[in-house]
N, C-alpha and C positions, 0 to 999 in steps of 0.2 A: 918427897915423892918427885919424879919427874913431872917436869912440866906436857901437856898437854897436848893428845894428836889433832888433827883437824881431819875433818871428814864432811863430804857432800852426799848427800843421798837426792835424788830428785826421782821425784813420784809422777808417773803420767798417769794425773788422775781419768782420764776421757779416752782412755784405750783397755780399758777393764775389757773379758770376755770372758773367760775362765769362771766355772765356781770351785770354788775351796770346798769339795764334797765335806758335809760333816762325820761321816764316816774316817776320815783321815786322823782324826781324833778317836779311833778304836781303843780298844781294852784287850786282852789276852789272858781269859782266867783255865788254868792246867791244873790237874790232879797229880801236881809237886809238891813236894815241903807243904808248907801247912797254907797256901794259896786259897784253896777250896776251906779244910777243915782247919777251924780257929782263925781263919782267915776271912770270907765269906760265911759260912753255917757253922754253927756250934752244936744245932738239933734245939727242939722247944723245951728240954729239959733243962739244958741248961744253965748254971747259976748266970752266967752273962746276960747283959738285957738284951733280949732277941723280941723278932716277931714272926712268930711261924717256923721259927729255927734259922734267921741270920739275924749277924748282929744287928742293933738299932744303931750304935755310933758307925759303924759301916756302910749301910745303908744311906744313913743322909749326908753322908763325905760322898758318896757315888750318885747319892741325886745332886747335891751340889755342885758336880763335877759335870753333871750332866753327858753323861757314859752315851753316846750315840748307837756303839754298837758294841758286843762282846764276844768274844768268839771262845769258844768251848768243845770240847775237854783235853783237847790238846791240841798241838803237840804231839810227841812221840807217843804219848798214851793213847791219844784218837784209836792208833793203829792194832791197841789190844784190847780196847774197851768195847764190850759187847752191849749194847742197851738194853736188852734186856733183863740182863742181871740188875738193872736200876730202877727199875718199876715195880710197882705193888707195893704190900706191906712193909715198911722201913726192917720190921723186925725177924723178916723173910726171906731179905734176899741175901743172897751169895756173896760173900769178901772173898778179895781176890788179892795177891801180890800188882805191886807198883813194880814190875821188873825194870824200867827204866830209871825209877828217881829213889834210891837207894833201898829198895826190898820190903818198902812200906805196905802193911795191909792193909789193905781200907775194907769197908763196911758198906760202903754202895749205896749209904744214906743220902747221900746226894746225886742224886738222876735227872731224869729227863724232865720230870715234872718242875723239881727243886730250881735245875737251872732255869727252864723259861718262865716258869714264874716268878723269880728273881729279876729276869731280865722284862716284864710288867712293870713292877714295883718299881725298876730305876728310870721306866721309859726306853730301856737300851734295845734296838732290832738285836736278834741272836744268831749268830753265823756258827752253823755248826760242821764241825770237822769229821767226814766219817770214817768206819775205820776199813780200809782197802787193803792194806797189809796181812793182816791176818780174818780177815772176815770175809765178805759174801754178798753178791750182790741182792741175792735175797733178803740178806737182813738188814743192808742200807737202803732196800727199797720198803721195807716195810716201815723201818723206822720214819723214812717219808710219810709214811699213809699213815702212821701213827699219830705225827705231832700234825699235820696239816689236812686230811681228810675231815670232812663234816657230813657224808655219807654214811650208809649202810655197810662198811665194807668190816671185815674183820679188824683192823688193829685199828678202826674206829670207835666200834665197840668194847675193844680192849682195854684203852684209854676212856672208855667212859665208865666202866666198871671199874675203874683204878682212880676215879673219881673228876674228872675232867669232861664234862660235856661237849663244850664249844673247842673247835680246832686252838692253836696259838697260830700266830704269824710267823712263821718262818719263811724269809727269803732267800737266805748266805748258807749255800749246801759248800764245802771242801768237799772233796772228793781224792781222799787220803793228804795225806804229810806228808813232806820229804820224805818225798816216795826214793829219790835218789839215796837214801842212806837210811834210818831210824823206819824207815817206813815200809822198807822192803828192800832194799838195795834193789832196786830197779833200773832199766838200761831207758831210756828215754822213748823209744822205739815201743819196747814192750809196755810200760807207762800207757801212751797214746792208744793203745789199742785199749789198756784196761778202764781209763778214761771214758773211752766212746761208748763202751758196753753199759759200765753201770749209770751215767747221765742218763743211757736210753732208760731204764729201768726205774730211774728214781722220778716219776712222772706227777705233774702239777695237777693238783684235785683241788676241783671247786674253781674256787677265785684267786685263788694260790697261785703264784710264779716264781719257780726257786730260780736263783741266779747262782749260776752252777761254775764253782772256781775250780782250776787245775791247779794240781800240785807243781808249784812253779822250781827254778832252780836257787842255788845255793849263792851271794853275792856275785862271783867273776865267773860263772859256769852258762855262756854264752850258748854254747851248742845245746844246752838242755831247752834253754827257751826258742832255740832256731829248729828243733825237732819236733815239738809240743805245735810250734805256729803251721808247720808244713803238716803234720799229720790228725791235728787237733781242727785247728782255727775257729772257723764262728760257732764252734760245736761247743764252746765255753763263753763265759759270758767273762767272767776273770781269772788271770793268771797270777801268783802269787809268786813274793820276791822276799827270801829271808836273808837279813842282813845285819849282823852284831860289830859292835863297837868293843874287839874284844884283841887280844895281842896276838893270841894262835889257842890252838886247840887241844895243845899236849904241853905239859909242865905248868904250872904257875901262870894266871892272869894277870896278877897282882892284887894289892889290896885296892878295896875300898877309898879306906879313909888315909893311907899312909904312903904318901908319893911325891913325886920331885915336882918341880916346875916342869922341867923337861917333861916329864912324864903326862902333866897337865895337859901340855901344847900339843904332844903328841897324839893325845887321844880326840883332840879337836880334830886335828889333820885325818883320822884315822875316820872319825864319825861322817865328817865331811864329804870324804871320799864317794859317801851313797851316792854323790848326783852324778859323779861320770857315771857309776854303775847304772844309777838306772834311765840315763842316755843312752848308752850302749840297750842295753835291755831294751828299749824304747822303738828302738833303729830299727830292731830286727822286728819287731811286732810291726813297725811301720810299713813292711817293705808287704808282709801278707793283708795290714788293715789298714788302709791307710786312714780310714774315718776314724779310725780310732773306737772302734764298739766296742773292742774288750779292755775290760781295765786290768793296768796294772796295780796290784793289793799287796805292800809291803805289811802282812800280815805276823811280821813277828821282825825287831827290830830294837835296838838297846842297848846298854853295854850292859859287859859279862867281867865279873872282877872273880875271885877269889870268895870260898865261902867264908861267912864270920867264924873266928875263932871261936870254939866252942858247941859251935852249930851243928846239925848233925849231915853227917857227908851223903851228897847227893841231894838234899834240899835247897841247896841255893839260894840260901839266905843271905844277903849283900847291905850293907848300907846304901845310903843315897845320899850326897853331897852336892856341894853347889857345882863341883865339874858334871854330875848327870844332869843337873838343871841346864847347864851349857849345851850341854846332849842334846836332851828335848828339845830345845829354842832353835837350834842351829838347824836340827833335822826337818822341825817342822816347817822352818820356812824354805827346805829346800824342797819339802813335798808340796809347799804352796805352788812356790815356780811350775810345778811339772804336772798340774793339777788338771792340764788337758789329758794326763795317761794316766798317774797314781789316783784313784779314786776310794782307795782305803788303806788303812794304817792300824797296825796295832801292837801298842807296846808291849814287852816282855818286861815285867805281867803284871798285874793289877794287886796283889797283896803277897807281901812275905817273899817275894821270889824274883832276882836279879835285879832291873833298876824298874824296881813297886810304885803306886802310887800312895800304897797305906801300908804302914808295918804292926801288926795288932802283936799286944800281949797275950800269948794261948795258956798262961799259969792260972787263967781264974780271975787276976783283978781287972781283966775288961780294959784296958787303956790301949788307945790307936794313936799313932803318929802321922801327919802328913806330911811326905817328903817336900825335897824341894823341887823332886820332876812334877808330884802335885801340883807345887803351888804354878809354876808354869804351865799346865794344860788347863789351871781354873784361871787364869791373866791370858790364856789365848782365847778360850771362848768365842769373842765377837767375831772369828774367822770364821765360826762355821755356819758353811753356805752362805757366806760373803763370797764376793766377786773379786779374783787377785787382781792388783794393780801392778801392773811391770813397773819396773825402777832402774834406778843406775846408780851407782855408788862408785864414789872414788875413797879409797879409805891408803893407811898403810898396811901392807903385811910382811908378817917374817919367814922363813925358813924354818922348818920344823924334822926332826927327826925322820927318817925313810923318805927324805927327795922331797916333804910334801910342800907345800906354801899354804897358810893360813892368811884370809884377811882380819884384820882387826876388828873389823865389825861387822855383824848380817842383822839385815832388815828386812824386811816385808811389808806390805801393805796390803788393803782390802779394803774395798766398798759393803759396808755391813748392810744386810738385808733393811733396816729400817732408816737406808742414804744416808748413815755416818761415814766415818773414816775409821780406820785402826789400825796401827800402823805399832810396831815391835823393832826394837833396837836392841843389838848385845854386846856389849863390848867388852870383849874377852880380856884385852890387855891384863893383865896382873900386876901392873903397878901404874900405868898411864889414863888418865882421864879422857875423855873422846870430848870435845867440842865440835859435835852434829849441826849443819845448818841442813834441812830438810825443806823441800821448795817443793812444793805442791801446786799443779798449775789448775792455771783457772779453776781455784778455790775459795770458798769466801768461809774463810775461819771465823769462827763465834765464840767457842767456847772448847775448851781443853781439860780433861780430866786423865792423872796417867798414874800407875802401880808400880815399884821397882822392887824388885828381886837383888838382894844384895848380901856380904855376910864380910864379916873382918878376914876369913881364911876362905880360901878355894875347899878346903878340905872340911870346912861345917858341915854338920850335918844336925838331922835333929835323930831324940831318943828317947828314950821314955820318961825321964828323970829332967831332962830338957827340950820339951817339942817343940818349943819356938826361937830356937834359935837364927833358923833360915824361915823369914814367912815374908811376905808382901806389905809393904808399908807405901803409902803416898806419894807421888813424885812430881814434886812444882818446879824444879829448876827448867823450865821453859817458858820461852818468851815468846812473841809474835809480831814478826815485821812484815806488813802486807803478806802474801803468801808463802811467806820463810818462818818455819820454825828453830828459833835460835836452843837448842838442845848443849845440856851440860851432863854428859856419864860417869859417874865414878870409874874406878877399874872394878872389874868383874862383875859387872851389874847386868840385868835381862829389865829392859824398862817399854812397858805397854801406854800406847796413846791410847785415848778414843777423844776423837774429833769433832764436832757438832758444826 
């Protein structure tokens, strides 16, 4: 192996301001591939051990992960999904075609009740997507009065005849999907007008306050968000920002599990790429807010590979290796940095569907996988609603395919809500070790405990047959000199501190 890079990171612990909203750690659950069905809910019959019709090993992988927020039903599907095909009797309502993700029929056994009552059980707030494409502001305003009313009003009653007394909490209304393309092919212009009508219409009952997000634009589609701020503005509360870690859009992604070095490096450069994007994006919200009141919600975000051989076309079924753990790590500390504007995040998507956090078996024998993007969003944890600490790094980096430059290593830091430290290191290298000295000022170090995310290939993964191949193991190669941490990284390693 080569010998060894050297690297400074210095933490200005005493200029913290930012919090690291814990919604930046989102979920993304869509009525794709088996996401929802075999995925989440199997129904209480059956043979898998469920409770109330979702899995049991599902469920406590998603409270252990502690899911802050979930956003639902899609997606492109948002835009065709009528709610109330999803109420009442399981055995009553109306299957419909998935015309978006390969012609699948579903059964509508999973609805409005299913999802937020799921999103109870996990603890997760529920950010629901409505459908503005092919719907009506009448039925996105009642679906309002339906899930959040505790009044006399009609679809309060509705829902309480359908078995639900007490409103649920919803706060995170979308107000349509990529309304620019799957959503309507809509002109930005026209958008903002449709925008301003239905927000009026979807109105806070009781003690309820939705926080009303617009359909934002597509990674480099700057004028979309410069039209949305001039004709939209404080009439939203957030604007959303979708952004794939993907090669293009027409022919072959690639694989998964089967790629170059090159290939590797590249998708680093490619992933990375989010934080000019959403500087840029940021600029132009700045120029109409300057306080910054509306967030930016990179509400769908990941990479997109090729489906598994085998799989059925249009479900989106992917592996996860340790280049998506790279993914996650990389991403999220660059949504930490920007944590005065991104105030929410949600990856594509939470089971069975591009880079997952669980891959279940839907044949019957009940077995789940936790990736290795898992095991990265359960090792970043102590971020949320920590305070970011700005840093400085000097590292090397190389040149990567399409112009990019990569550094060799991203860190973060954060002041944990209960005055710790936790601080995240990656060192992408693929064959060079990182000797980190990290200088923390005016800190008085006590005590260090830290996890690393490692695997012999870039291209690990785990799967049914072998689910731990990639998982978190112990990490003590660190020392302590006055307020230096003397840090030793493998190559390809994601290694989490917490401080005391």
């Amino acid at each position: 192996m080569a010998s060894a890079q050297n690297t400074t990171v210095t933490i200005h612990a005493n200029q913290g301001k930012n919090i690291i909203n814990k919604e930046i750690y989102g979920q993304f659950a869509e009525h794709l591939g088996s996401c929802i069905y075999g995925g989440l809910w199997v129904g209480p019959l059956s043979n898998i051990p469920n409770t109330d019709g979702y899995r049991n090993d599902v469920l406590k992988a998603l409270i252990d992960l502690k899911v802050p927020v979930l956003r639902w039903p899609g997606g492109c599907f948002a835009d065709e999904y009528h709610w109330t095909d999803g109420i009442g009797p399981r055995d009553k309502r109306p299957k419909m075609q998935n015309n978006n993700w390969g012609g699948t029929i579903e059964d509508n056994s999973f609805g409005t009740h299913e999802f937020l009552n799921l999103c109870e059980k996990i603890g997760a707030e529920p950010y629901i997507s409505g459908n503005v494409g092919s719907g009506s502001v009448e039925e996105l305003a009642k679906w309002v009065e339906y899930m959040t009313s505790d009044g006399d009003t009609p679809m309060a009653n509705l829902r309480r005849k359908n078995g639900r007394e007490k409103s649920w909490n919803v706060k995170y209304l979308g107000v349509g999907n990529e309304s620019w393309g799957c959503g309507g092919n809509m002109r930005p212009e026209y958008y903002s007008d449709l925008f301003r009508r239905y927000s009026t219409y979807c109105r806070n009952y009781d003690s309820h306050k939705l926080f009303k997000i617009a359909s934002g634009a597509s990674d480099y589609d700057y004028d979309w968000t410069k039209v949305l701020m001039n004709n939209v503005g404080n009439r939203m509360n957030g604007l959303s920002l979708h952004y794939y870690t993907v090669t293009g859009w027409n022919g072959s992604k690639g694989s998964a599990t089967k790629f170059s070095n090159d290939d590797y490096y590249w998708t680093l450069g490619k992933c990375l790429e989010i934080e000019d994007v959403i500087k840029k994006h940021s600029a132009i919200m700045d120029e109409k807010d300057p306080k910054q009141r509306i967030g930016l919600l990179v509400d769908e975000w990941g990479t997109w590979w090729d489906e598994e051989p085998g799989t059925i076309k249009g479900h989106l079924f992917q592996q996860n290796t340790m280049r998506d753990a790279f993914v996650a790590a990389l991403s999220l500390n660059v949504f930490h940095r920007h944590s005065d504007r991104v105030r929410m995040a949600n990856i594509a998507q939470i089971a069975n569907v591009l880079q997952s956090m669980i891959l279940t078996d839907t044949t019957g024998n009940g077995h789940i996988v936790l990736t290795p993007t898992y095991h990265v969003f359960k090792m970043y944890q102590p971020f949320q609603d920590a305070t970011y600490l700005p840093l400085d790094i000097k590292c090397d980096s190389m040149k990567v395919r399409d112009n990019r430059t990569i550094p060799m290593v991203s860190a973060s830091a954060a002041k944990t809500k209960d005055g710790n430290m936790v601080i995240s290191l990656a060192n992408v290298s693929l064959d060079k070790a990182q000797n980190i000295d990290v200088d923390i000022e005016d800190a008085g170090i006590k005590n260090i405990t830290g996890e690393i995310l490692t695997s012999k290939n870039i291209s690990d993964y785990n799967d049914f047959n072998n689910p731990d191949v990639v998982k978190p193991t112990a990490f003590k190669d660190v020392k302590i000199k006055r307020n230096t941490l003397k840090v030793k990284i493998p190559a390809k390693s994601i290694v989490v501190l917490n401080i005391k």
